[in-house]
C-alpha positions in Angstrom: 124.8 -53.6 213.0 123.5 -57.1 213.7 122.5 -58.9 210.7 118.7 -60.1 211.2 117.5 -63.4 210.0 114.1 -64.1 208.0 112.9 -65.9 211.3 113.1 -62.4 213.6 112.3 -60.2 210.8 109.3 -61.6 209.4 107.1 -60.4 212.4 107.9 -57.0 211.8 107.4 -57.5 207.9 103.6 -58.8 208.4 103.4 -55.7 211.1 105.1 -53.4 209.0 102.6 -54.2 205.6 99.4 -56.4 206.7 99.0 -56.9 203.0 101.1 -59.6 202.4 100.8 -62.9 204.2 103.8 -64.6 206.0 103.7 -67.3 203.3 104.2 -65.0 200.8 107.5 -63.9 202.0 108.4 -67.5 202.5 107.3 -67.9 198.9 109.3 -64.8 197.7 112.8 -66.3 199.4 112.4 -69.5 198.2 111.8 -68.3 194.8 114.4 -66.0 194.7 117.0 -69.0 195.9 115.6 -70.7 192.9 116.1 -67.8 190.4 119.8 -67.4 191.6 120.4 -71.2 190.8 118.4 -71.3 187.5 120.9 -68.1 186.2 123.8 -70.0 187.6 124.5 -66.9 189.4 127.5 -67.0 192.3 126.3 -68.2 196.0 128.1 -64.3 197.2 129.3 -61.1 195.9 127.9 -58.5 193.2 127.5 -61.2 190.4 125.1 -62.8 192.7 122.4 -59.6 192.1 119.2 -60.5 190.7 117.6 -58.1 188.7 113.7 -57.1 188.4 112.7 -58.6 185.7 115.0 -62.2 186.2 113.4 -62.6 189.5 110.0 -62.0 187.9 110.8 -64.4 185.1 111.9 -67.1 188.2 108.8 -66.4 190.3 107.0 -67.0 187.5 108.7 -70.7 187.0 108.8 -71.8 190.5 105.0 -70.8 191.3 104.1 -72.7 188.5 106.7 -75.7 189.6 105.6 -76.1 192.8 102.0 -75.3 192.6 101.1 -76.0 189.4 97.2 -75.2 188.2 96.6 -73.5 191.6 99.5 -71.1 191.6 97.0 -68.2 191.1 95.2 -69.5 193.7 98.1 -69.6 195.9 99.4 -65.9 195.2 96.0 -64.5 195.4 95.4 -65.7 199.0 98.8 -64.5 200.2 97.7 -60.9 198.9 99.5 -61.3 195.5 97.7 -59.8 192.6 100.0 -58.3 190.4 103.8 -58.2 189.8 104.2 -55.3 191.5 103.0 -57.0 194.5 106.6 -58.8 194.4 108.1 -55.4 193.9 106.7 -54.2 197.4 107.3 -57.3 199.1 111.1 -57.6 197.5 111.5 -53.9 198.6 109.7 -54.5 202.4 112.9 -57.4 202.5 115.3 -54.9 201.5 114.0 -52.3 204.4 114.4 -55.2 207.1 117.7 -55.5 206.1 117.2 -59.3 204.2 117.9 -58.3 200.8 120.0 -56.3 198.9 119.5 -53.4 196.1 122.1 -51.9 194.0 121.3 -48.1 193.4 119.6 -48.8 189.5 117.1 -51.1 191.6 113.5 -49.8 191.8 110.1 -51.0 193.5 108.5 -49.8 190.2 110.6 -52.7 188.6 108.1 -54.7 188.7 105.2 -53.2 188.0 103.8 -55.0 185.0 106.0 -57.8 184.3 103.4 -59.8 183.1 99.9 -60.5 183.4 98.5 -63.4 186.3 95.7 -64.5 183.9 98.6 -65.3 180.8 101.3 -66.2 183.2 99.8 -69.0 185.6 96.0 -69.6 184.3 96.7 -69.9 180.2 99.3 -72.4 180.3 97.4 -74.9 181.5 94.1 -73.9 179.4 96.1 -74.6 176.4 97.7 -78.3 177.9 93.4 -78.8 178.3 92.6 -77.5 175.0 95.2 -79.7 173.1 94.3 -82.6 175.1 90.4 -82.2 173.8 91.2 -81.8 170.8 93.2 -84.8 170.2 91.3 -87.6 169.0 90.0 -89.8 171.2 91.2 -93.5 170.9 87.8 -95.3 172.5 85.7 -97.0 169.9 82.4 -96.8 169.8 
């Protein structure tokens, strides 16, 4: 069997599940290449697997890496609500052939990882509320 790149599968992705948008799946891979180098995991082979919850725990640091204050913003208008959202886009990769799953893995892996709100809105509401509360240094 022909192995299939992102490039050829990702039509039959956004065909396949219209709830996703093609930049979240281009968001999911690039997340996932930066959760195998934050673990320090190896580039091939079985110690290269990424469970669940460590690629939650990575999506959760790039989104806000790259994307900051708007990373909710960003998720939510490629279809992403929820962490289990990842879980059926992680598991549509799998089906296409573009991921990997050992036989412990499961879509319902993800289902609440953590909640969007706490995990992309409240960092930055605290950075805000700090920063107000420090006192000012203009004179009056």
């Amino acid at each position: 069997m022909k192995k299939v790149s992102f490039q050829e599968a990702l039509p039959q992705l956004l065909e396949r599940d219209p709830r996703y948008a093609e930049d979240a799946y281009h968001f999911l891979r690039e997340a996932l290449d930066f959760t195998v180098k934050l673990l320090e995991k190896p580039v091939q082979g079985p110690g290269r697997h990424v469970s669940g919850q460590e690629l939650l725990e990575g999506i959760r640091q790039y989104a806000l890496k790259e994307y900051g204050q708007l990373a909710m913003r960003a998720l939510n208008t490629w279809g992403i609500h929820r962490t289990a959202d990842f879980g059926e886009i992680v598991f549509n990769m799998v089906e296409c052939g573009l991921l990997g799953k050992t036989d412990q893995d499961r879509v319902e892996d993800f289902a609440g990882g953590y909640d969007f709100e706490t995990a992309f809105v409240k960092p930055f509401l605290s950075r805000r509320s700090q920063n107000s509360s420090a006192p000012s240094s203009k004179r009056t």
